[in-house]
C-alpha positions in Angstrom: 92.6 32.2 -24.6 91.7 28.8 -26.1 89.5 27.9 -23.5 87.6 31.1 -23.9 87.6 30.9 -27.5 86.0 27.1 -26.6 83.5 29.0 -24.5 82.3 31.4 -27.0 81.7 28.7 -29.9 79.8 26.8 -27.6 77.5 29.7 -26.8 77.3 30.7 -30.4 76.3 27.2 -31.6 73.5 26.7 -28.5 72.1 30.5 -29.8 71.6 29.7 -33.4 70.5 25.9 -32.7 67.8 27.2 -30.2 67.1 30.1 -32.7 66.8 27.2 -35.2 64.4 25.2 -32.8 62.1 28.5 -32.9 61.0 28.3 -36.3 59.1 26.0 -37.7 59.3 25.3 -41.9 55.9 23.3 -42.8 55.8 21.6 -46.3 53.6 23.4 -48.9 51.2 21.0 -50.7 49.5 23.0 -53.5 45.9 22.3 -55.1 44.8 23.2 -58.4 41.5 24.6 -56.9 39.8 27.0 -55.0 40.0 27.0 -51.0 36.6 27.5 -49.1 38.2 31.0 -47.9 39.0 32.0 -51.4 36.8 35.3 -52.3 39.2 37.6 -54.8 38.8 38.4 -57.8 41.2 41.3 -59.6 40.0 42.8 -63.2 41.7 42.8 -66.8 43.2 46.3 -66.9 46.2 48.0 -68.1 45.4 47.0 -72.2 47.0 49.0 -75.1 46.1 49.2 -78.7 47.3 46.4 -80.7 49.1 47.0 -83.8 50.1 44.0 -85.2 47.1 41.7 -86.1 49.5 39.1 -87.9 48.3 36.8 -86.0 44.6 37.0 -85.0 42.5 36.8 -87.6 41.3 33.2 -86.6 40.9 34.3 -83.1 39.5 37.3 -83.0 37.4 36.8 -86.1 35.3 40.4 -87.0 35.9 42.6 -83.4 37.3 45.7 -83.8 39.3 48.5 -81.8 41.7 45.8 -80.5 43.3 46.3 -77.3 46.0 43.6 -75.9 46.4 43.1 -72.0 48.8 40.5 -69.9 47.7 38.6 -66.7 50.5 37.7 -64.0 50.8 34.1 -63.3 53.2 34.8 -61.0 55.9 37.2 -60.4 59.1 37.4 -62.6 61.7 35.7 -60.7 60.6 34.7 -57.3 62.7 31.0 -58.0 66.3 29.8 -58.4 66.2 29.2 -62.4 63.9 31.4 -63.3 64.9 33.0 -66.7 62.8 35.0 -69.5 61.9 32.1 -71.7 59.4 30.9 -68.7 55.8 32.1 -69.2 54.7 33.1 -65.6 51.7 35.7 -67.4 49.5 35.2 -70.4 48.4 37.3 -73.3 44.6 38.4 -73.7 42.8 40.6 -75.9 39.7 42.7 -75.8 37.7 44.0 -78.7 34.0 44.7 -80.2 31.9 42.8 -82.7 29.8 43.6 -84.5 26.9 44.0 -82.2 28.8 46.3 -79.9 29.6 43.6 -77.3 32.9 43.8 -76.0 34.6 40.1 -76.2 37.7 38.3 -75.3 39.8 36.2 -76.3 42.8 34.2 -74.5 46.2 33.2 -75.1 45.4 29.5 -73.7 48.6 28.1 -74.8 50.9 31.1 -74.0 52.4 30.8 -77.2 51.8 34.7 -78.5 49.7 33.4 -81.3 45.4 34.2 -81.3 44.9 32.8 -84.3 44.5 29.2 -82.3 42.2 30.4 -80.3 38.8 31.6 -80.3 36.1 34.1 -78.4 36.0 33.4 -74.3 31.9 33.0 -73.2 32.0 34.3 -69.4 29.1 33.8 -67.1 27.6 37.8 -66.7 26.7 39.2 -63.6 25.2 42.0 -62.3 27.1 43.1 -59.4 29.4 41.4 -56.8 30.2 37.6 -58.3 27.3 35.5 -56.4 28.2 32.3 -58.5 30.4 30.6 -56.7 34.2 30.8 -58.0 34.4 27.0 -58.6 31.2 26.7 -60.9 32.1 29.9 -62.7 33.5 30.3 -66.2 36.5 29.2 -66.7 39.7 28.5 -69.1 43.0 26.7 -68.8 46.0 28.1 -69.5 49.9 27.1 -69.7 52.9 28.3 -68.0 56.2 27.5 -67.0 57.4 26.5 -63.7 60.2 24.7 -61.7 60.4 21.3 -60.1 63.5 19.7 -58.3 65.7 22.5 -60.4 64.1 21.8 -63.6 61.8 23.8 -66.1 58.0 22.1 -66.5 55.0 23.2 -68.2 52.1 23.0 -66.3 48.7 24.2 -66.4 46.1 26.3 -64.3 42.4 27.4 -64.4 41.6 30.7 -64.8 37.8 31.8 -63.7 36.3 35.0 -65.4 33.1 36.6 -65.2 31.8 39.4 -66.8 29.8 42.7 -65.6 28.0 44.8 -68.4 27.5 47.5 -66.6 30.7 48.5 -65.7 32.5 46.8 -69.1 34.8 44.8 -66.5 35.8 41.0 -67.0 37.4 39.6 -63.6 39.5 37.1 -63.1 40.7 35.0 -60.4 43.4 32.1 -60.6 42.3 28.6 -59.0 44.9 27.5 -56.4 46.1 27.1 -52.6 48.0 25.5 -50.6 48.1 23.6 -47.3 50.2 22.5 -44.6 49.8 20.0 -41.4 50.6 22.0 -38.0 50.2 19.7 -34.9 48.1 17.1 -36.8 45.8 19.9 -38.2 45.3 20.9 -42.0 46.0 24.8 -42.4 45.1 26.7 -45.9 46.8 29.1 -47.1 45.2 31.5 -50.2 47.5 33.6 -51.8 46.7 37.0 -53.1 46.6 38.7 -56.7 48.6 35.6 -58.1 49.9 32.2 -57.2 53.6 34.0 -56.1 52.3 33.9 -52.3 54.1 37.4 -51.7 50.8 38.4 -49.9 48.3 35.3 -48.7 46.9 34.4 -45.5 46.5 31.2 -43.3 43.2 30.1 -42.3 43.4 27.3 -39.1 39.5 26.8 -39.2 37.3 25.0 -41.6 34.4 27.7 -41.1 33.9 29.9 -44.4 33.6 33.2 -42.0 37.1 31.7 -40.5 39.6 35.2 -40.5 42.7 35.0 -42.9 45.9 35.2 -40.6 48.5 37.4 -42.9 52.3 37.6 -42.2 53.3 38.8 -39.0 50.3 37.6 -37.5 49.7 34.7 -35.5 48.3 31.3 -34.9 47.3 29.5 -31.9 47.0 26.2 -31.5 45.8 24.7 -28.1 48.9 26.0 -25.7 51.0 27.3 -28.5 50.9 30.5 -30.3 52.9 30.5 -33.8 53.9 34.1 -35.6 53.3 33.6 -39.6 56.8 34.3 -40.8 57.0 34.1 -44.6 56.2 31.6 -47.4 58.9 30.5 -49.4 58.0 29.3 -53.0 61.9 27.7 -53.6 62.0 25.4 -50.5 58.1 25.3 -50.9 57.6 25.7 -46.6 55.8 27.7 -44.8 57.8 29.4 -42.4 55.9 29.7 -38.4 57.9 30.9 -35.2 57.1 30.2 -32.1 56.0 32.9 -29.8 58.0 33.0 -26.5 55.7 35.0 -24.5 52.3 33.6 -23.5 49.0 33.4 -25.2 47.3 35.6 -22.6 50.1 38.6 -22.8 50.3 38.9 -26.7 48.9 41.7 -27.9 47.0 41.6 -31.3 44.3 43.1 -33.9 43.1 39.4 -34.6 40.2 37.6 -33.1 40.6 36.0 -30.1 43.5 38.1 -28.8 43.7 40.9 -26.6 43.6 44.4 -28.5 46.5 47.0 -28.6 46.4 49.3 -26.5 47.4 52.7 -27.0 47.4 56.3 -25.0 46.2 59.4 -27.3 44.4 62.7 -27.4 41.3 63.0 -28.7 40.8 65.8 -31.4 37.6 66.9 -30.6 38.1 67.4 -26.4 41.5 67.1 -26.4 40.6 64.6 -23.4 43.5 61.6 -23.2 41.8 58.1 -24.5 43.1 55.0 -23.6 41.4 51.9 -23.6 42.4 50.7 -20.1 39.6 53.8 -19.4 36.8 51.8 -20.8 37.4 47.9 -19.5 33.9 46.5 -18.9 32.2 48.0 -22.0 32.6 46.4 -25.6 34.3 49.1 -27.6 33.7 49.7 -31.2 37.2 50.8 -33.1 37.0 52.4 -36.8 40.9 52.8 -38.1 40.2 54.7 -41.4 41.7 57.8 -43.3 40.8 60.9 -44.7 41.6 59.8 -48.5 39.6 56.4 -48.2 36.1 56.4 -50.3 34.7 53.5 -48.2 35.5 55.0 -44.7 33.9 58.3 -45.5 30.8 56.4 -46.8 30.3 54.6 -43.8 31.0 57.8 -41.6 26.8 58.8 -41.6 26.2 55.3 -40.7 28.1 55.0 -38.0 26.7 58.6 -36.6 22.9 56.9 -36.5 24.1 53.8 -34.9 26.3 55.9 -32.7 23.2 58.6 -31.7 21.3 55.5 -31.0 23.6 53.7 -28.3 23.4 53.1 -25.3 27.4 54.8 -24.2 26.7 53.1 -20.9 27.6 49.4 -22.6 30.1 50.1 -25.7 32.1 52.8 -26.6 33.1 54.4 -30.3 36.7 55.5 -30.8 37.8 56.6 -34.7 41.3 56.4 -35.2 42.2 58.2 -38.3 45.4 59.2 -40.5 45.3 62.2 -42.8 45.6 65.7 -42.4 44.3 67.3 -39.9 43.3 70.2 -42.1 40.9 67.5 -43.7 40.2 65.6 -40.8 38.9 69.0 -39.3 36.5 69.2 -42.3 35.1 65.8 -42.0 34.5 65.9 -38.6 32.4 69.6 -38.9 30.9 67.6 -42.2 29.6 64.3 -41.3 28.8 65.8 -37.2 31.6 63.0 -35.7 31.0 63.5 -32.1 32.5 60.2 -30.9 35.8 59.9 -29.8 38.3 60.7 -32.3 42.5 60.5 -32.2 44.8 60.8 -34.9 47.2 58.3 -35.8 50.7 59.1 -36.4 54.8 58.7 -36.4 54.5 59.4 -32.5 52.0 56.5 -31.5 52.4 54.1 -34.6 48.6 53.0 -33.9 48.6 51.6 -37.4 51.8 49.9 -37.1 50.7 48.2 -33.7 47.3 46.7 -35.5 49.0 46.2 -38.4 46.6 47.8 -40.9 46.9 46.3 -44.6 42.8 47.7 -45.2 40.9 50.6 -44.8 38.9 50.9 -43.2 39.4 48.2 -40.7 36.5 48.0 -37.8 37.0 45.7 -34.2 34.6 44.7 -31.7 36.3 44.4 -28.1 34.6 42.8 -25.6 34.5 43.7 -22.0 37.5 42.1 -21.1 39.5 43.7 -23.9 39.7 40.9 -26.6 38.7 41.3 -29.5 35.5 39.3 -31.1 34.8 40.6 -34.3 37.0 42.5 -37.7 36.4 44.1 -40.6 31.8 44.8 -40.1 29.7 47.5 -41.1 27.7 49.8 -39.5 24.4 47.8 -40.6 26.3 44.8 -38.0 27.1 47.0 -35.5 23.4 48.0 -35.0 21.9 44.2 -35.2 24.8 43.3 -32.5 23.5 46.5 -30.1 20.1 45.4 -30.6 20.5 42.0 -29.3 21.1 43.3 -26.3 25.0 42.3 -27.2 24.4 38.5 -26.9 25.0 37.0 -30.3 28.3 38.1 -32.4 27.7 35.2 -34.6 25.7 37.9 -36.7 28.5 39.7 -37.9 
């Protein structure tokens, strides 16, 4: 029985160490600034009426109907130590003076208190933020964080702009993060806030370089890597190694070969799988009946569709909703492209790993794919150059 028993711990103790040697924990290095790939900006919502003015008469000077709002930092409690005397958001408020202009003014040294601090001047735009996010507006604020087990008070830009059209000020907070994989510098941008709950990886320099988000993968030279997780205690990124090769990984990213998938197509019921079409590119919109932008773009896709030559590239929709509705918008917009529902028995979604909508690929012949997330207006330039240049979308 001993022996055995020997036996068994030995096995054990080879399975987790070779589990260990699977996954790969890259130090974090974090910079106050904004990555080249860094392009999100989130606006000050979510205000209330502020009752107490005790202590903003300096501040907020003459504006009227008051309104106090809160910007996450980070989230509550994603460290060992964390506690409710750490400032991980900061305090804003929104009013009018006495021209009619809405203003704002910022907590800067998170210490509840306006009457410190005065009126925030942010660049105004017109539409989507042209200015780039590093010569924007921009204000420093304090918060609380932890180093080596210990509480510190640090600091971090916050860039705003302002749209007078729509009365919306948008922020964005000014860091990322890198790590060395194999001698080469990877970014990583986190989303929303600087918790890294959501962010992706970018392994090229290129500005139009695609964000790799968890569960996706990176491949360097004759390795592929799965992004894991980022965790903000140990302050690693967390990469393991995919055992199967480059070639037979299947994946919605760029360079990889596309999911496949078997399933009926609503409109004549015919079976669609993509095996079927190897040869031509292949246009894939995943959308949903309840998305504004996807039914937008359905007219525009119709006229580029009409136009195509079917003999070189394909159009399949793959759609979640209703079918009720899905019915409707097909009679509605005149959808007669392929078309197949995506549900709990094919787990399309789930298999491409949809975190958008809508979400558009370009597969090549060969059944890779070349090209994410492009409009119709992309689509049409790439079919009228003869299908030569992707580099324009």
């Amino acid at each position: 029985m001993k022996k055995i028993h020997f036996t068994c711990t030995l096995i054990f103790v080879f399975t987790v160490c070779f589990a260990k040697n699977q996954e790969l924990k890259l130090p974090l290095t974090f910079h106050n600034e904004f990555s080249i790939h860094s392009d999100s900006w989130s606006h000050l919502d979510h205000t209330k009426e502020l009752s107490d003015t005790s202590q903003i008469a300096k501040g907020c000077g003459d504006l009227t109907n008051l309104r106090i709002g809160r910007v996450s930092i980070y989230a509550e409690a994603i460290f060992t130590g964390w506690d409710r005397s750490f400032r991980s958001s900061f305090q804003y408020i929104l009013g009018i003076d006495k021209n009619g202009k809405e203003q704002l003014v910022i907590d800067k040294n998170n210490n509840s208190d306006f009457s410190d601090d005065s009126v925030f001047v942010a660049d105004i735009i017109d539409g989507k933020p042209k200015v780039s996010m590093d010569k924007s507006s921009k204000v420093t604020v304090e918060y609380d964080w932890v180093e080596e087990g210990k509480k510190v008070k640090k600091n971090i830009d916050i860039h705003i702009v302002y749209m007078p059209q729509s009365k919306l000020y948008l922020y964005t907070i000014a860091q990322y993060a890198t790590v060395m994989l194999n001698g080469k510098k990877l970014e990583i941008v986190p989303h929303d806030d600087i918790s890294y709950l959501t962010f992706e990886v970018f392994n090229d320099s290129s500005s139009t370089a695609e964000g790799i988000t968890s569960n996706k993968y990176i491949n360097d030279n004759d390795k592929t890597y799965r992004v894991k997780d980022l965790d903000i205690n140990e302050n690693v990124l967390i990469l393991e190694k995919e055992k199967l090769p480059f070639s037979k990984i299947e994946s919605a990213q760029i360079g990889f070969r596309v999911p496949k998938f078997t399933a009926i197509d609503l409109i004549t019921k015919e079976t669609i799988s993509l095996e079927k079409y190897k040869g031509k590119y292949i246009f894939l919109d995943l959308w949903a009946t309840w998305c504004a932008p996807c039914l937008k773009e359905m007219p525009k896709i119709k006229e580029v569709y009409d136009q195509a030559d079917h003999s070189k590239i394909e159009f399949i929709g793959i759609v979640q909703g209703k079918l009720e509705t899905i019915n409707e918008i097909i009679n509605s917009v005149g959808i007669n492209w392929k078309l197949v529902e995506a549900n709990p028995d094919n787990f399309i979604f789930q298999k491409y790993k949809i975190r958008q909508l809508p979400t558009t690929l370009l597969i090549d012949p060969n059944g890779i794919v070349i090209k994410s997330n492009f409009r119709a207006e992309e689509l049409k330039t790439f079919i009228e150059n003869d299908f030569k240049d992707t580099r324009v979308l």
